[in-house]
Chimera marker file (.cmm) of the C-alpha trace (Angstrom):
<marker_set name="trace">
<marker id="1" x="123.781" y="92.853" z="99.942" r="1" g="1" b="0" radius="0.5"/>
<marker id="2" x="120.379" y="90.700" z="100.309" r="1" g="1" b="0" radius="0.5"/>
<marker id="3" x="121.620" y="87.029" z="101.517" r="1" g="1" b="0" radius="0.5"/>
<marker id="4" x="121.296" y="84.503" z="98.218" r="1" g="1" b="0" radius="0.5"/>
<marker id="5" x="121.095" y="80.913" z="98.326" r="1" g="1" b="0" radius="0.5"/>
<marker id="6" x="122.032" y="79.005" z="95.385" r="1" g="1" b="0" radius="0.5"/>
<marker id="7" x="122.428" y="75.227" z="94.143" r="1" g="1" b="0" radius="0.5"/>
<marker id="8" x="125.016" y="73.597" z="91.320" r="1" g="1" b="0" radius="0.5"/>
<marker id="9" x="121.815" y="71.106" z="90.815" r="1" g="1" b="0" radius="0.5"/>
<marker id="10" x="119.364" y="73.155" z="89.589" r="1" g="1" b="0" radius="0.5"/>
<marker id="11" x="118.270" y="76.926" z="89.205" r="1" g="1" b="0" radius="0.5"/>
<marker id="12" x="115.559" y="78.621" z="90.394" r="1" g="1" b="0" radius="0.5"/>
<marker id="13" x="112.229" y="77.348" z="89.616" r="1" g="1" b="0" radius="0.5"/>
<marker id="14" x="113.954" y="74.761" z="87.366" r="1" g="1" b="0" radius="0.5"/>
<marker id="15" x="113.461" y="71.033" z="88.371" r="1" g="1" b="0" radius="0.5"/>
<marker id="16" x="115.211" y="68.986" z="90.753" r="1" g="1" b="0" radius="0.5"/>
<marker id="17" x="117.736" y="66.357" z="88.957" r="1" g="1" b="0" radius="0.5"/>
<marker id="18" x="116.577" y="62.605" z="90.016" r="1" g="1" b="0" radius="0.5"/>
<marker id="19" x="119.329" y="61.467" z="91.830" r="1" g="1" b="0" radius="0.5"/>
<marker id="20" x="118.631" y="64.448" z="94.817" r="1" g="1" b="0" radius="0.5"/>
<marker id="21" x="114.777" y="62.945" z="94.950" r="1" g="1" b="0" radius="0.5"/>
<marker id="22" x="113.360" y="59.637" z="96.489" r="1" g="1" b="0" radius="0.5"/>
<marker id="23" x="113.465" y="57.803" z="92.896" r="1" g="1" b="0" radius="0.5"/>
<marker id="24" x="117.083" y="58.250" z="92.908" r="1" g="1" b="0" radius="0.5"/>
<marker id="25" x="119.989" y="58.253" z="95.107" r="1" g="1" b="0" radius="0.5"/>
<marker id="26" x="117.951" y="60.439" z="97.548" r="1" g="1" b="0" radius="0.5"/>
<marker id="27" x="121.114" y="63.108" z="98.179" r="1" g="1" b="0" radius="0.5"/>
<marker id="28" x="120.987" y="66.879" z="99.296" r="1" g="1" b="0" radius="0.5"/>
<marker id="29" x="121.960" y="68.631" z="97.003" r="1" g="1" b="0" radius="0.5"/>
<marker id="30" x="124.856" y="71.161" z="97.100" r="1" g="1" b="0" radius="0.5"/>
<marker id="31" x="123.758" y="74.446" z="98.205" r="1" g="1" b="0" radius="0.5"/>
<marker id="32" x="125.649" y="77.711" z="98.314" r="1" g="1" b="0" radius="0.5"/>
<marker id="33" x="125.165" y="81.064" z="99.674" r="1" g="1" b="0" radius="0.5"/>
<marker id="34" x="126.541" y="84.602" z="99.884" r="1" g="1" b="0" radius="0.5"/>
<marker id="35" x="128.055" y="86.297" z="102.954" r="1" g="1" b="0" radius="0.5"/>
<marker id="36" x="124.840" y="86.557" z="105.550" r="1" g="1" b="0" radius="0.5"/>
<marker id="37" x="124.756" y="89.706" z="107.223" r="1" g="1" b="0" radius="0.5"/>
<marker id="38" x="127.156" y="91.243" z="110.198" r="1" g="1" b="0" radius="0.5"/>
<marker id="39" x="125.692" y="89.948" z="113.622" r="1" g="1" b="0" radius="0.5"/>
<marker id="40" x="124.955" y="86.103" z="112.502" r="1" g="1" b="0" radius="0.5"/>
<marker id="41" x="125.617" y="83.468" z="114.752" r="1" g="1" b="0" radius="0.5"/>
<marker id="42" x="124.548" y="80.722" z="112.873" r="1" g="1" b="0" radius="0.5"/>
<marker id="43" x="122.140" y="79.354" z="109.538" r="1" g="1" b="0" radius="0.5"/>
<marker id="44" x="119.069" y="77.182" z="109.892" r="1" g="1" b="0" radius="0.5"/>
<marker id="45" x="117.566" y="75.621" z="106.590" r="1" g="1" b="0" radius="0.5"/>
<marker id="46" x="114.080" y="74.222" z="105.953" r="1" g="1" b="0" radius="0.5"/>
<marker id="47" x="113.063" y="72.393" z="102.964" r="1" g="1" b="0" radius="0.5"/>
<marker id="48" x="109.936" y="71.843" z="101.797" r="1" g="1" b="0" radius="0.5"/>
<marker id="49" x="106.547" y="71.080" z="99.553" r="1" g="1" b="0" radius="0.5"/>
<marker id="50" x="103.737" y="73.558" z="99.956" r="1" g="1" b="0" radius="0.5"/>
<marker id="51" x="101.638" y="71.312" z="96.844" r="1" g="1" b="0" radius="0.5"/>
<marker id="52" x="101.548" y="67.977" z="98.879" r="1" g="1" b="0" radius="0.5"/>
<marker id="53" x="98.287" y="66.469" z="99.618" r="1" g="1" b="0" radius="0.5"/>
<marker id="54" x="96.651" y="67.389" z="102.771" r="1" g="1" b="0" radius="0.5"/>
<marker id="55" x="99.785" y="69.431" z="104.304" r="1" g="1" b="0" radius="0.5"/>
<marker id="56" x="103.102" y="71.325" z="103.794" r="1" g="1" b="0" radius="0.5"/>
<marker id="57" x="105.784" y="68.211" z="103.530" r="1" g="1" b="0" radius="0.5"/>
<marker id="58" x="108.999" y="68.980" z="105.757" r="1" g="1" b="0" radius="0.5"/>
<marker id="59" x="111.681" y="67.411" z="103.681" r="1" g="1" b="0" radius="0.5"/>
<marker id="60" x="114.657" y="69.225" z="105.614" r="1" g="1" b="0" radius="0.5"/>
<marker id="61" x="115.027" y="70.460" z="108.996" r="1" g="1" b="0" radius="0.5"/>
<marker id="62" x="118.734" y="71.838" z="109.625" r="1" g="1" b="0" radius="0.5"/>
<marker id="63" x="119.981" y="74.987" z="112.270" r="1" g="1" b="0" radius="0.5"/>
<marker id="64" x="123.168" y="75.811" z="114.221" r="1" g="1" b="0" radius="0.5"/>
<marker id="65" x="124.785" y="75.431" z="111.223" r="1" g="1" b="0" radius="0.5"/>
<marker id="66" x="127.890" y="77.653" z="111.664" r="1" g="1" b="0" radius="0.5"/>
<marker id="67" x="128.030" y="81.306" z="110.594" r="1" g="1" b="0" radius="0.5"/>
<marker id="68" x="131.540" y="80.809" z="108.657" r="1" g="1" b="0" radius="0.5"/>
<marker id="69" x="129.862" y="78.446" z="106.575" r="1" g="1" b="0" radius="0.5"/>
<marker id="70" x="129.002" y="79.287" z="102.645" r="1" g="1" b="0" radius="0.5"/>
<marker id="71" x="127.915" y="76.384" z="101.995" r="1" g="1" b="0" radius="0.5"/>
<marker id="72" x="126.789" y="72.733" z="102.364" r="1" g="1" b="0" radius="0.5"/>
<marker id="73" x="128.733" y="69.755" z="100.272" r="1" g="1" b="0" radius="0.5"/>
<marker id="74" x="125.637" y="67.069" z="98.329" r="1" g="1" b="0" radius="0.5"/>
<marker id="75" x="124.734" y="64.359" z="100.250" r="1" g="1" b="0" radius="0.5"/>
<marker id="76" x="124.673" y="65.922" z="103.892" r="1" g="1" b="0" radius="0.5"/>
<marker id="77" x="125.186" y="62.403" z="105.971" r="1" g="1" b="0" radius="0.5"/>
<marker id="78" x="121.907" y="61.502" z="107.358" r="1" g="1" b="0" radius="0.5"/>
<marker id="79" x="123.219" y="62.435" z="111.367" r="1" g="1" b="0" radius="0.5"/>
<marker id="80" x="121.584" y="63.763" z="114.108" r="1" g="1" b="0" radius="0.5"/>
<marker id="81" x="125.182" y="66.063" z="114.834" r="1" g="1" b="0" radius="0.5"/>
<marker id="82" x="127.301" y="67.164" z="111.512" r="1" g="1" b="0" radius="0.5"/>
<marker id="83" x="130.966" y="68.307" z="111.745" r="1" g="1" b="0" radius="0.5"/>
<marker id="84" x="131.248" y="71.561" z="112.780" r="1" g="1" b="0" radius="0.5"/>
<marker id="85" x="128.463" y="71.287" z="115.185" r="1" g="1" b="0" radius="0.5"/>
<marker id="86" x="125.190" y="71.713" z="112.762" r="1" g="1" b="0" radius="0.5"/>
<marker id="87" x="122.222" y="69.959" z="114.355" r="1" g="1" b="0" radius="0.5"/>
<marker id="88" x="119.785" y="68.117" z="111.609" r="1" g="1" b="0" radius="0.5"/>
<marker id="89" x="116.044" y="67.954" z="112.499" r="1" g="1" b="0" radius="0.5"/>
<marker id="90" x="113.337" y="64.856" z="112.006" r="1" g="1" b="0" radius="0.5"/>
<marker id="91" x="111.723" y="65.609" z="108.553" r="1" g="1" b="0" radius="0.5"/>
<marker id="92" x="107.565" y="64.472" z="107.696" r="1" g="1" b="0" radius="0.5"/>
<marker id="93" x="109.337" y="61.100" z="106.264" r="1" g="1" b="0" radius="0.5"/>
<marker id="94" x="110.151" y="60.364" z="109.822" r="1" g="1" b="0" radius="0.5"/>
<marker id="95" x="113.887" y="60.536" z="109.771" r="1" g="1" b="0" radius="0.5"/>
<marker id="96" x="116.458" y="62.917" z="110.735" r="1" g="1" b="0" radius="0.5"/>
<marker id="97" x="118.335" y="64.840" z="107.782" r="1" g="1" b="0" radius="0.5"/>
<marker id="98" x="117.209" y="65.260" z="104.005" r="1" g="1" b="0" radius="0.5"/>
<marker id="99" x="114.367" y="63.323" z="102.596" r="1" g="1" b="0" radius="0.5"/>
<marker id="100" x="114.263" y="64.095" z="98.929" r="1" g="1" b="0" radius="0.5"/>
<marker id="101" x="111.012" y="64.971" z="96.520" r="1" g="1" b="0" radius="0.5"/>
<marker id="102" x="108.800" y="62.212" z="96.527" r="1" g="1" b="0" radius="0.5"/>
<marker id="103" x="105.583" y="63.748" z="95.066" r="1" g="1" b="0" radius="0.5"/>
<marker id="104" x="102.331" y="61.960" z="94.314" r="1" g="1" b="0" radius="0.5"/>
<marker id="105" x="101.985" y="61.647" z="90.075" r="1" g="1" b="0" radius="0.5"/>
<marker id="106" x="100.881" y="64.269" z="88.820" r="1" g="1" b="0" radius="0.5"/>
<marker id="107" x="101.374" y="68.013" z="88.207" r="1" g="1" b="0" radius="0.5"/>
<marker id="108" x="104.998" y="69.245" z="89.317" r="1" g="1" b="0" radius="0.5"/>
<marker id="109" x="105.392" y="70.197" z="92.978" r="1" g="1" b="0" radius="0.5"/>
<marker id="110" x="107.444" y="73.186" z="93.954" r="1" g="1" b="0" radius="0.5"/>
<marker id="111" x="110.374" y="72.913" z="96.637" r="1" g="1" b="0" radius="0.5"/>
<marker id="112" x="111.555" y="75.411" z="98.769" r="1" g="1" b="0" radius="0.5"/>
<marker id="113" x="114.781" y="75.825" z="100.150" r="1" g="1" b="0" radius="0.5"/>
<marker id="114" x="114.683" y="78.781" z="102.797" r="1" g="1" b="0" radius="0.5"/>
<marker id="115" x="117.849" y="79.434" z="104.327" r="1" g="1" b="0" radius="0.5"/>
<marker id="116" x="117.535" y="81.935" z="107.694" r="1" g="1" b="0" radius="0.5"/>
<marker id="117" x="120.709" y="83.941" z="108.635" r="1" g="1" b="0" radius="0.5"/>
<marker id="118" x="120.092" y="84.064" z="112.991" r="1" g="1" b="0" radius="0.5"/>
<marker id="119" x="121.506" y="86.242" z="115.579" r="1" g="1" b="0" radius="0.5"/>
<marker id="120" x="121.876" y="83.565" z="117.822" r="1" g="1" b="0" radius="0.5"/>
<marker id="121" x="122.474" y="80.069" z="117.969" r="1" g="1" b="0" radius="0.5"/>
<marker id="122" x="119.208" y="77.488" z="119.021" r="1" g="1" b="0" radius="0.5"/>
<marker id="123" x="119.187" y="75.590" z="121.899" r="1" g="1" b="0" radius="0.5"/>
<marker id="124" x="117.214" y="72.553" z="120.242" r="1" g="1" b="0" radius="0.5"/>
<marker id="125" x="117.891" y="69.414" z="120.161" r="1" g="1" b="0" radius="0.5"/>
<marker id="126" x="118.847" y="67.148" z="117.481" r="1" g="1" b="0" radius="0.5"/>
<marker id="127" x="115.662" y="65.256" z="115.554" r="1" g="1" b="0" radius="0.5"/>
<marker id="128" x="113.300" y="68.609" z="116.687" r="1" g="1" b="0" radius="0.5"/>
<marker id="129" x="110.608" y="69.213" z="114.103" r="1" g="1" b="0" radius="0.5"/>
<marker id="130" x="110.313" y="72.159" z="111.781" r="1" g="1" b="0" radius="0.5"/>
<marker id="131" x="107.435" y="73.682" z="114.118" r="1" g="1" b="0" radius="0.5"/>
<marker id="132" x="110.193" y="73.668" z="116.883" r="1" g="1" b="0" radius="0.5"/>
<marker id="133" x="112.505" y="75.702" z="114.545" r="1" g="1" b="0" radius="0.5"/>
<marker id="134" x="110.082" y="78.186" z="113.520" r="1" g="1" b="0" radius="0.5"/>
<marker id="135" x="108.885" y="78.711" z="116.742" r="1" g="1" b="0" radius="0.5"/>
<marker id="136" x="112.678" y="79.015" z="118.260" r="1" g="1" b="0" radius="0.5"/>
<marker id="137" x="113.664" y="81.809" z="115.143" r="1" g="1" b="0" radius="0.5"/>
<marker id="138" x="110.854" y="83.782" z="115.995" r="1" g="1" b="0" radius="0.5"/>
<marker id="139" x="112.426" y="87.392" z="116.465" r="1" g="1" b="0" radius="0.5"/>
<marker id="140" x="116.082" y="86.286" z="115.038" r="1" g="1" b="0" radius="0.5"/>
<marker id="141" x="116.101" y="86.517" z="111.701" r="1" g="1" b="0" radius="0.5"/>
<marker id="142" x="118.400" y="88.752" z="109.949" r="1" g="1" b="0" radius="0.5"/>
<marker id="143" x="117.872" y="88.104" z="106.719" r="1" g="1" b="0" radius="0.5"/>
<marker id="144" x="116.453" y="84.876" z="104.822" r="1" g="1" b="0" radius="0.5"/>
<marker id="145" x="116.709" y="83.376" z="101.376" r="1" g="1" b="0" radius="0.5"/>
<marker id="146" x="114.764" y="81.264" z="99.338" r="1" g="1" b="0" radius="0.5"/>
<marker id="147" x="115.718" y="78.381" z="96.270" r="1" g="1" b="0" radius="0.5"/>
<marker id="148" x="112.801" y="76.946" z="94.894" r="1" g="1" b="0" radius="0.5"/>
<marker id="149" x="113.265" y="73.858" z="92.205" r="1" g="1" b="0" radius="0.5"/>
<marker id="150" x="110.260" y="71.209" z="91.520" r="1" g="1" b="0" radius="0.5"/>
<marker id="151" x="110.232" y="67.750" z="90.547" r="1" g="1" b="0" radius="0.5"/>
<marker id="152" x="107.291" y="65.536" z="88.923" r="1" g="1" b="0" radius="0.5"/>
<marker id="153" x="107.258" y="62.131" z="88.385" r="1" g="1" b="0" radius="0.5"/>
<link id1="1" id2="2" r="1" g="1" b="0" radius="0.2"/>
<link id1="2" id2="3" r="1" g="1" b="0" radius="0.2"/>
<link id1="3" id2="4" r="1" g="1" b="0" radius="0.2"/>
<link id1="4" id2="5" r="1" g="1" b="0" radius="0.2"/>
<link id1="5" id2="6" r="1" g="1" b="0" radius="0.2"/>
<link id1="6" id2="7" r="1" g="1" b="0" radius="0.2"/>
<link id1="7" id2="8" r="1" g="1" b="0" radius="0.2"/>
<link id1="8" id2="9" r="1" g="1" b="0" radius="0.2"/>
<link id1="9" id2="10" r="1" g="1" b="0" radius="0.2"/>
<link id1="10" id2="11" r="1" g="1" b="0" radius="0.2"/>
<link id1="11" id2="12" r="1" g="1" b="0" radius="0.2"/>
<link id1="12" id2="13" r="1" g="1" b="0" radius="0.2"/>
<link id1="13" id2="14" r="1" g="1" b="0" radius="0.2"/>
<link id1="14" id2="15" r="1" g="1" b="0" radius="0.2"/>
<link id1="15" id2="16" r="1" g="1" b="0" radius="0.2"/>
<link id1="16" id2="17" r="1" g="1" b="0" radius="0.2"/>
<link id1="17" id2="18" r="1" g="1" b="0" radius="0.2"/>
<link id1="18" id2="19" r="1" g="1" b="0" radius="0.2"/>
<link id1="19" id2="20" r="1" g="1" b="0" radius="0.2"/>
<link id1="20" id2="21" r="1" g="1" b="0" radius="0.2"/>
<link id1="21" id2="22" r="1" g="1" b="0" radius="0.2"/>
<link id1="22" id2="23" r="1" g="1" b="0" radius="0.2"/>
<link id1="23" id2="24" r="1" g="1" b="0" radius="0.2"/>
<link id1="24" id2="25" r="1" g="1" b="0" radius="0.2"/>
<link id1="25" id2="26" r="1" g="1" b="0" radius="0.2"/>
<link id1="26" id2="27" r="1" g="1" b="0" radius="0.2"/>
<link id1="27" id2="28" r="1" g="1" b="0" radius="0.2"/>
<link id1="28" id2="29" r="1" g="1" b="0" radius="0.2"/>
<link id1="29" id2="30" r="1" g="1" b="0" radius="0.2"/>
<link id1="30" id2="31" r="1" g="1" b="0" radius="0.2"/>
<link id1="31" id2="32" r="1" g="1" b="0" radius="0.2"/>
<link id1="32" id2="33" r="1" g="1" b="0" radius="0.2"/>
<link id1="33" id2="34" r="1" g="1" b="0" radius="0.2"/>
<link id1="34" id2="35" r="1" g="1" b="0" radius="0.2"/>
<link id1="35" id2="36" r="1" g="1" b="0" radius="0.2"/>
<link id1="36" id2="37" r="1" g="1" b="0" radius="0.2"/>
<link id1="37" id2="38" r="1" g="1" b="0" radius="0.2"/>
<link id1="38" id2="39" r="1" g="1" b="0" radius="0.2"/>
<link id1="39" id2="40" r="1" g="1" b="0" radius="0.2"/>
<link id1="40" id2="41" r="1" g="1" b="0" radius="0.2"/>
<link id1="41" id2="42" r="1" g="1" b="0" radius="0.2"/>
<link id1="42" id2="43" r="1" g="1" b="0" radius="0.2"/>
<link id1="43" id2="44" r="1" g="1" b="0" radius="0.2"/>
<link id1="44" id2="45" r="1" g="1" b="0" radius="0.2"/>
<link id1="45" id2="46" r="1" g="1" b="0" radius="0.2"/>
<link id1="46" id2="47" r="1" g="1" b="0" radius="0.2"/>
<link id1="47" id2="48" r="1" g="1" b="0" radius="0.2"/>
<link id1="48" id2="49" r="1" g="1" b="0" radius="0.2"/>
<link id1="49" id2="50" r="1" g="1" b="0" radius="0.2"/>
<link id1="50" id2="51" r="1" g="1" b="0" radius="0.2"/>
<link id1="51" id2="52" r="1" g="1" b="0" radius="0.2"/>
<link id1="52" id2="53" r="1" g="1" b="0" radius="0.2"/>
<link id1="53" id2="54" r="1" g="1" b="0" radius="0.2"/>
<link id1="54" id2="55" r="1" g="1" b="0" radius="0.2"/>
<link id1="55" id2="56" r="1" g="1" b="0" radius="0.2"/>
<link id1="56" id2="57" r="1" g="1" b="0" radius="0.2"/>
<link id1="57" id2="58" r="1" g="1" b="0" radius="0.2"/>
<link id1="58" id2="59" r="1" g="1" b="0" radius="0.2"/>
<link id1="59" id2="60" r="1" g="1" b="0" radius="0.2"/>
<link id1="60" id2="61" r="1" g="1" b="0" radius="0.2"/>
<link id1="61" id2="62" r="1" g="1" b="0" radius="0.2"/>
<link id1="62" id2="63" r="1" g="1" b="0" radius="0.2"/>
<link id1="63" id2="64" r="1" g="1" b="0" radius="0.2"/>
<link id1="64" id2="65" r="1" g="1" b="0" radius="0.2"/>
<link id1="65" id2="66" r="1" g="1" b="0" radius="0.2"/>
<link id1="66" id2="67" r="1" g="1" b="0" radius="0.2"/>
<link id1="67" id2="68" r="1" g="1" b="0" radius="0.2"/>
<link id1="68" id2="69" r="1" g="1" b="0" radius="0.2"/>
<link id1="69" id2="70" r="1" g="1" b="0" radius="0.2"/>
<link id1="70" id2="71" r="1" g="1" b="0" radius="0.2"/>
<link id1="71" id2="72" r="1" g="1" b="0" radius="0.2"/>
<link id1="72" id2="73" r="1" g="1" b="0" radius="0.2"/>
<link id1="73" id2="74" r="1" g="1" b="0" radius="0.2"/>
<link id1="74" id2="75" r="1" g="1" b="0" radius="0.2"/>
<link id1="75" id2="76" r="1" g="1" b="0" radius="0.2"/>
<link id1="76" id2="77" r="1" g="1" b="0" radius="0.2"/>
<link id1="77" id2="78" r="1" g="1" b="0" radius="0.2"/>
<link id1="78" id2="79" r="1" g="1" b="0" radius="0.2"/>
<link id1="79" id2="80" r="1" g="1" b="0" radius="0.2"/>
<link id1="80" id2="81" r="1" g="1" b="0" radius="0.2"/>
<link id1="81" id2="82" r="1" g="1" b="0" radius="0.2"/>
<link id1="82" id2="83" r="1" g="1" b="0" radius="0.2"/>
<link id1="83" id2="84" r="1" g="1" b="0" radius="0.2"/>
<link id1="84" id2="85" r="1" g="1" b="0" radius="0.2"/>
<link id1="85" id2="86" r="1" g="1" b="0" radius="0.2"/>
<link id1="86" id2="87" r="1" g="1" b="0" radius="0.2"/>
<link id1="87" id2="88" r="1" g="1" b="0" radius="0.2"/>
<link id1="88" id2="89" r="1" g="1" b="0" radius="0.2"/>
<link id1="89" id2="90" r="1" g="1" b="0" radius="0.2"/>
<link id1="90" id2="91" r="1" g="1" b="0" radius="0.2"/>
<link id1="91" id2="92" r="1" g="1" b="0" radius="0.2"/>
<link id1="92" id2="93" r="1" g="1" b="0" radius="0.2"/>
<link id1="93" id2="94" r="1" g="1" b="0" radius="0.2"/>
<link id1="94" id2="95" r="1" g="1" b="0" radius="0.2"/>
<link id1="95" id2="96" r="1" g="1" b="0" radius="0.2"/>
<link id1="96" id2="97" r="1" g="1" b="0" radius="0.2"/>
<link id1="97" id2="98" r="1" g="1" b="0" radius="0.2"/>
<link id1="98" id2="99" r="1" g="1" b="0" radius="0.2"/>
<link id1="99" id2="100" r="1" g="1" b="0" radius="0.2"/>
<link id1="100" id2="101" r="1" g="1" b="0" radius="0.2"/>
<link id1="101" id2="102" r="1" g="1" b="0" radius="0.2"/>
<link id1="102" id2="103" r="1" g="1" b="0" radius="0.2"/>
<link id1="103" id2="104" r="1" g="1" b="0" radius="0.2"/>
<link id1="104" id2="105" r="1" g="1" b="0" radius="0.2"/>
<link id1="105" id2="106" r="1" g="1" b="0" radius="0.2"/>
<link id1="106" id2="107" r="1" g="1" b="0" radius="0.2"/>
<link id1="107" id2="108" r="1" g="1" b="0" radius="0.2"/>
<link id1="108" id2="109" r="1" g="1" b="0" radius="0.2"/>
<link id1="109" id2="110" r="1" g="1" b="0" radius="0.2"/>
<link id1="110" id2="111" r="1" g="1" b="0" radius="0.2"/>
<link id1="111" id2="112" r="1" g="1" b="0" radius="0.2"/>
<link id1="112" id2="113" r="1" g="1" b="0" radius="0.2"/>
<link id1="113" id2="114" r="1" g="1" b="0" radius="0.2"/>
<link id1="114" id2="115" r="1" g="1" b="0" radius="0.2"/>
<link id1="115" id2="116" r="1" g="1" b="0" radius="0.2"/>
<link id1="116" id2="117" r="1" g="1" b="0" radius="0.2"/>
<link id1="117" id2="118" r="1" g="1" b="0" radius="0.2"/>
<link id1="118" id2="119" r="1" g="1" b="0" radius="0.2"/>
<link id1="119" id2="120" r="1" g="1" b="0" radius="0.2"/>
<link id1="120" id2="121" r="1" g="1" b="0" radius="0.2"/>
<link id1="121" id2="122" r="1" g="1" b="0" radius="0.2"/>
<link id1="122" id2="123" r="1" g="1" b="0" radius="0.2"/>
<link id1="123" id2="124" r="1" g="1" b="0" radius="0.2"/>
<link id1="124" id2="125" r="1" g="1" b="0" radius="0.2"/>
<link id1="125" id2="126" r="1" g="1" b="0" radius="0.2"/>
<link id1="126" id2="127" r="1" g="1" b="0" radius="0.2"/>
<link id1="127" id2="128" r="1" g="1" b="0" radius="0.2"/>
<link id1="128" id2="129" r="1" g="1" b="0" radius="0.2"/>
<link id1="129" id2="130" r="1" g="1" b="0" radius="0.2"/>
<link id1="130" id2="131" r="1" g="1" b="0" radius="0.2"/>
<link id1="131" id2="132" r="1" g="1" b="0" radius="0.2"/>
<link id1="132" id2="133" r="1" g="1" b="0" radius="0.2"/>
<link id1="133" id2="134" r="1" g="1" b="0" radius="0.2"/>
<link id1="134" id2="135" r="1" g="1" b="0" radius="0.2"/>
<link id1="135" id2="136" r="1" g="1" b="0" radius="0.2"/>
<link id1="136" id2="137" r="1" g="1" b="0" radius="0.2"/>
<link id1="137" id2="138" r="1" g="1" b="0" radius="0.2"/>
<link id1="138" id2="139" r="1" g="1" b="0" radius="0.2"/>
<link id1="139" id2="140" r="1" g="1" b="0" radius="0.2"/>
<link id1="140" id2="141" r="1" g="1" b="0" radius="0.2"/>
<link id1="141" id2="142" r="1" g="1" b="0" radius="0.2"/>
<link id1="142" id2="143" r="1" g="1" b="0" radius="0.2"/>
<link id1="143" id2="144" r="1" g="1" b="0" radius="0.2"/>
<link id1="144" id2="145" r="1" g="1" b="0" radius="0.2"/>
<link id1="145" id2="146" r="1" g="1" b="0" radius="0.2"/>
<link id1="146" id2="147" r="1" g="1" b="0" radius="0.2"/>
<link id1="147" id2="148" r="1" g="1" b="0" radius="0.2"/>
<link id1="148" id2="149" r="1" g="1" b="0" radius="0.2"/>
<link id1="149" id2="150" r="1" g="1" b="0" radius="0.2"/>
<link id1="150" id2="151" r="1" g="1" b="0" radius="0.2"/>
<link id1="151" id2="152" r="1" g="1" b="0" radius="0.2"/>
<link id1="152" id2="153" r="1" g="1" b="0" radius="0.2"/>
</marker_set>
């Protein structure tokens, strides 16, 4: 079975409800996924907006998120260190955790939720940047997953 990451907010390609953007209440939203494959230590999510101007916006930077876990609750607390031991990265707003869509007006912009299934956990730090991540899963991924949703204001 192919890893498969869903969301109770929105399906894919479908938009993003307001209150998980930066016009409204600015929450994750809940995500789900199916059993990653045998040999994972641990889950890493990036979220993000190939269609802003000038450069791919980071909007979520999240890893050693454990490999029991199926699934993350809306409105992931905005801390460097989540229960459990997940470690949130700084995202292109400047702050660590989940900064939601908050495109330019305008034509919708797409957002990509990629979640990686890793055969090892990362030794990064809390608040490291979604270069750092990339870099560090180079050569670990078992499998990976996408959810895409866009938003337009």
């Amino acid at each position: 079975m192919a890893l498969e990451l869903t969301s109770s907010a929105f399906q894919e390609g479908q938009p993003i409800p307001r209150q998980y953007t930066g016009d409204g209440k600015d929450a994750s939203p809940a995500l789900k996924w199916t059993d990653p494959p045998a040999g994972t230590k641990s889950l890493a999510l990036i979220c993000d907006d190939p269609d802003a101007p000038r450069k791919t916006w980071v909007h979520w930077v999240l890893f050693n998120v454990p490999a029991e876990s199926r699934e993350l609750n809306e409105g992931v607390p905005a801390q460097e260190t989540l229960p459990g031991g997940a470690r949130q990265g700084k995202n292109d707003f400047g702050k660590i955790g989940y900064g939601g869509p908050a495109p330019p007006r305008g034509k919708p912009h797409r957002y990509f939720f990629r979640l990686y299934a890793l055969d090892t956990m990362l030794d990064l730090s809390a608040g490291a940047s979604k270069a750092d991540l990339v870099k560090a899963i180079e050569g670990h991924v078992l499998a990976e997953a996408p959810l895409m949703g866009t938003y337009a204001r």
